[in-house]
N, C-alpha and C positions, 0 to 999 in steps of 0.2 A: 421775639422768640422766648427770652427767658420770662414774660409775662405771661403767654400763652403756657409754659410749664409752669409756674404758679397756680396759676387759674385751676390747671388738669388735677397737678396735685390737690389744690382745698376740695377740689369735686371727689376727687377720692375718696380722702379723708373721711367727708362728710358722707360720702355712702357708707364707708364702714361704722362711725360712728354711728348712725342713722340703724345698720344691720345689726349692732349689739344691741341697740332699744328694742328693737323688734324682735330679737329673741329672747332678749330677757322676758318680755312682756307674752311673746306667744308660745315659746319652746323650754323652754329654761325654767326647773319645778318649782315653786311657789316654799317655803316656808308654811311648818302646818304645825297646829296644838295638838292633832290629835296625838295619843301617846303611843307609845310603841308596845306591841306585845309581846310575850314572853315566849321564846323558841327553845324547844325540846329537841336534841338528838339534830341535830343540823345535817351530822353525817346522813341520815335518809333520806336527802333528798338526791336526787337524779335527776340531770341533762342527757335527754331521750335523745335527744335529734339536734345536732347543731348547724350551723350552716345555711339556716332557712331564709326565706327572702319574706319579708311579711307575712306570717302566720297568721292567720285569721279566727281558725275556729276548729274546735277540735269533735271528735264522737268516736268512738268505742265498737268493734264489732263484736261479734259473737266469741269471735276464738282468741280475742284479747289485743289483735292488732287496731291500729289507733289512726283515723283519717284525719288529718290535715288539711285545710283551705290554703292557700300561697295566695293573695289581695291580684297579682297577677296574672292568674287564672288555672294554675296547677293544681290537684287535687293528689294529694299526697296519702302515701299507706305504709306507714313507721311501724316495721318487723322488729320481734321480740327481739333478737339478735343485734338491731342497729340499721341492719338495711332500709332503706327507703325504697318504693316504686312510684312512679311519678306517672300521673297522665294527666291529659291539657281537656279541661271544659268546656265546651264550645263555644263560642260566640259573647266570650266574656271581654269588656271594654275596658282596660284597668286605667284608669285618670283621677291623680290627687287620692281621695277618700274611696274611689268608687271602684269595682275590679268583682272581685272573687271574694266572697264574704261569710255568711254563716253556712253550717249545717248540722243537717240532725238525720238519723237512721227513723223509719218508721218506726210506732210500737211494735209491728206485727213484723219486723224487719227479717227474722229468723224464717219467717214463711216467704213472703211477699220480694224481699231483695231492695227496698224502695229506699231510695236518700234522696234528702232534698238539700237545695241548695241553693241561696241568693246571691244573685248574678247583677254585674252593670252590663249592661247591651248599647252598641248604638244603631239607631234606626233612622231613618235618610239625615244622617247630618245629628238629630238628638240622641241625649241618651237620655234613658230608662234604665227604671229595675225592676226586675223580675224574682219570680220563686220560679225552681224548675226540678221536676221529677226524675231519676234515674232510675235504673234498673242496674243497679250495682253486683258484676259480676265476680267470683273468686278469683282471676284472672286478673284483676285492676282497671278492666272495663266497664263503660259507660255506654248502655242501651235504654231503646223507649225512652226516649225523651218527649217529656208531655209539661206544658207549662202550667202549672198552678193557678195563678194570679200575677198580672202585667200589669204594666201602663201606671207603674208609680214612679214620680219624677226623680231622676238621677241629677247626678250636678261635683263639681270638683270638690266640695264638701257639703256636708250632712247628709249621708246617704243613709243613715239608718243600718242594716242587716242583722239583726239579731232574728234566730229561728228556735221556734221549743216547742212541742206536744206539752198540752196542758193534762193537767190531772184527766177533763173531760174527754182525751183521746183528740182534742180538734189543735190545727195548727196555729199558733200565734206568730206573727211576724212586727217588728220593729221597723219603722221608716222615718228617715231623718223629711226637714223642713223643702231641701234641697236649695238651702240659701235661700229660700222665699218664704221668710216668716208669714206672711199672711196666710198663706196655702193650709197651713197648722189650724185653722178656725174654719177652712173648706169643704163644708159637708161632703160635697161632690167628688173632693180630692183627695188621692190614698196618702198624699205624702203628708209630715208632720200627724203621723198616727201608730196608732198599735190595731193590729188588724185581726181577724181571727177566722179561719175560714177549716172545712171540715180535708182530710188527707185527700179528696181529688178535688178541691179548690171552689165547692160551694158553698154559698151561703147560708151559716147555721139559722134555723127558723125565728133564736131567740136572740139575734144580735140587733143591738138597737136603731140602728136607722136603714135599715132594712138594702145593707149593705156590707162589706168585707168590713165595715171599720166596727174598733170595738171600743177605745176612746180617741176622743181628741184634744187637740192641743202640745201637741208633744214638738220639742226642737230637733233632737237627736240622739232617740234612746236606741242602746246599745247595747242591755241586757235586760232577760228574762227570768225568770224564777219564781216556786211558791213556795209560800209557807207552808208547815206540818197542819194548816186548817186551812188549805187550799186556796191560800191567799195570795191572787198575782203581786208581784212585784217589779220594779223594772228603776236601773239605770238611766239617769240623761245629763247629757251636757248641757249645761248653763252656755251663757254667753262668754265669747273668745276675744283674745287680741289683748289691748290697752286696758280694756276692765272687763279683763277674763273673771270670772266666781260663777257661785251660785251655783254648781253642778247640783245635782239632784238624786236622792234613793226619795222613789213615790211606791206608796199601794196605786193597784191601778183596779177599778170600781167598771164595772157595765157603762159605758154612754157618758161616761163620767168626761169634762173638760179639764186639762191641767194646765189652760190661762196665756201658753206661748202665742205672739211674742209680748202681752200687760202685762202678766202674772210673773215672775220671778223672786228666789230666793221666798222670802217673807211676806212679800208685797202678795198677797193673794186679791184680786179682784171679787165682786159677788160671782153666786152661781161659777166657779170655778173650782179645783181642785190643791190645794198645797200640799207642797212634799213633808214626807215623814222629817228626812233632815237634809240641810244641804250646808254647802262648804262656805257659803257667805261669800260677801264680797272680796276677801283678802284673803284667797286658798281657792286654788284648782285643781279639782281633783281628775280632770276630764277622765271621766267611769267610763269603762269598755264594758264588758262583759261580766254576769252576776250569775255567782253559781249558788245553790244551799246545801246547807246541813240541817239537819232537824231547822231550828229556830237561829239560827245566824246564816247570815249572808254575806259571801264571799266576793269583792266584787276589786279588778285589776285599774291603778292610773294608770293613763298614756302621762300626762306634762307631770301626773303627780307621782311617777316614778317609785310606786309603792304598792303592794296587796293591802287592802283594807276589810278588816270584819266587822259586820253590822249584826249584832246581838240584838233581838226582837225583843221591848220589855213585855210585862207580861199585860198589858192594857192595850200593847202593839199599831200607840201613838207614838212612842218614841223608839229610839235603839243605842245602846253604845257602842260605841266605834273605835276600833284599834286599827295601826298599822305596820306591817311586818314589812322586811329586805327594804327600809327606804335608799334608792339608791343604790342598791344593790344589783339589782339587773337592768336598771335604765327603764324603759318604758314597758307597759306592761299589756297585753291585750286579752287572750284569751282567757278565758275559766271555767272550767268544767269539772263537778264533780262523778266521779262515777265509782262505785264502791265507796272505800275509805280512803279516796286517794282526790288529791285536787291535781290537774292539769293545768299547765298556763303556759303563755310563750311571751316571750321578747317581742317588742315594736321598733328597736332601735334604727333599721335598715328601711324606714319609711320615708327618711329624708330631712327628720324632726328631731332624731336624738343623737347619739354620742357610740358606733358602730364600736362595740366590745370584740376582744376576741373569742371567736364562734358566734358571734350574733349570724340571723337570731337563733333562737334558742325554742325547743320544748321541755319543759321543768315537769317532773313530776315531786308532788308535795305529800307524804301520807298527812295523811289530819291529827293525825297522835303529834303531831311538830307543831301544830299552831296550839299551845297552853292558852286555856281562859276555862274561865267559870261555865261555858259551854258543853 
């Protein structure tokens, strides 16, 4: 008997010890060069909404109230006052990465009423993801439901969801690999792409392979954004786990390949695309969501536990990069700017970080707080 509680104990042990490698290496923030920037007036900033259960993504309505995504399938409406209204999206499958993810208001949203939103679904047994159409009423309801663009592969990670109207008025959408790096080099397949389709989900005349997709190669990008010379940009996660690095800020070009899963980091293969910069082997920044200002780029860590700004030089081959509140709020996901004010939320309550009190959180940041030569 007392060999058999030997035995149980070393098994223990050795799970636990086993589970601090594992988070150090997968959960637990990395040590980073980049420097810190310099914060103005701290008191400006504001905790809009506490209490949130994964926040995903935020947008802006007309009369200043502010929607929310919850990853498990809520769509939230955070009142000037504090109040929250809450209603459920239909047919959302929340597992691991996958659930209730980006949105965005139409341009014409003040006429039309239309918000979109990318959704995980499961259909007999699989899941998918979807973009899906609402008719976003004053009430907090959700009519005319009409689906966009379907049938790109879901999965307990890399699900991609980043949503943005381009300068050109057409919808871009973000799709992760879905765990099947090959899929990323599959003409035929939406997932591991950035996609580009017009507000009732056809196919614009000049996209290049005479499909929704607009480049390929991508693992799991997770934000959208242009430059002031209407230059896409986008967020992606490098590889995870043991030899996590390599996150990614890329320009994203027409038809263009960005080399997932040869190309990484430095490594660019031919006829591929390499990133503007990325975190190298020894720094993770796993990038969520990429907001802008003029010519810097605003973009949140999850494991790197930090806001990072990406200042465009002016040949806009390179960028320099600061990072503000490291550790400060824990992990990081949303970003949005709208006005002068940056949006972002907490990721703490995902299962992956270190649950603050009031996580999570929606922060508002004015931009007169983030100082730089910007």
């Amino acid at each position: 008997m007392k060999k058999i509680l030997i035995s149980i104990f070393a098994v223990v042990v050795t799970l636990i010890i086993l589970g601090l490698i594992f988070y150090q290496y997968a959960f637990a923030p990395t040590e980073s060069s980049i420097p810190d920037g310099e914060l103005a007036d701290e008191q400006a900033i504001q905790v809009l909404a506490s209490d949130l259960t994964v926040p995903w993504d935020v947008a802006l309505l007309p009369g200043g109230d502010l929607l929310v995504t919850e990853r498990g399938g809520e769509l939230l409406r955070i009142l000037a006052n504090g109040e929250i209204q809450r209603v459920e999206v239909p047919r959302v499958a929340p597992a691991g990465e996958g659930g209730l993810m980006g949105v965005v208001l139409h341009p014409d949203f003040a006429q039309n009423k239309w918000i979109y939103v990318y959704r995980t679904v499961e259909i007999d047994s699989t899941r998918d993801n979807e973009v899906v159409r609402f008719v976003y009423n004053e009430d907090h309801s959700l009519t005319e439901e009409t689906i966009i663009i379907s049938n790109f592969r879901g999965a307990t990670y890399h699900d991609g969801g980043a949503l943005s109207f381009g300068p050109d008025g057409l919808l871009y959408i973000a799709t992760g690999d879905a765990g099947e790096p090959d899929l990323a080099q599959n003409i035929e397949s939406l997932a591991g792409k950035i996609l580009r389709v017009t507000d009732t989900g056809e196919v614009p005349a000049d996209n290049p392979f005479g499909s929704a997709v607009y480049s390929i190669g991508h693992r799991n990008p997770q934000g959208l954004a242009w430059d002031t010379q209407g230059q896409l940009w986008s967020t992606e996660h490098g590889r995870s786990g043991i030899q996590s690095g390599f996150d990614e800020l890329n320009k994203i070009f027409v038809g263009a390949n960005y080399g997932w899963p040869e190309s990484q980091g430095s490594t660019v293969l031919a006829d591929t695309v390499g990133p503007v910069v990325h975190s190298k082997a020894d720094d993770t920044w796993a990038p969520a969501s990429l907001a802008a200002a003029g010519d810097t780029f605003y973009f949140t860590g999850l494991r790197g536990q930090r806001l990072y700004a990406a200042t465009i030089g002016a040949e806009r081959e390179s960028v320099n990069l600061e990072a503000f509140f490291t550790q400060e709020y824990g992990r990081l996901r949303a970003a949005r700017i709208f006005g002068d004010t940056l949006y972002i939320t907490t990721s703490n309550r995902d299962n992956r970080g270190q649950v603050n009190v009031g996580d999570d959180k929606l922060i508002a940041i004015p931009l007169s707080v983030l100082k730089g030569e910007w």
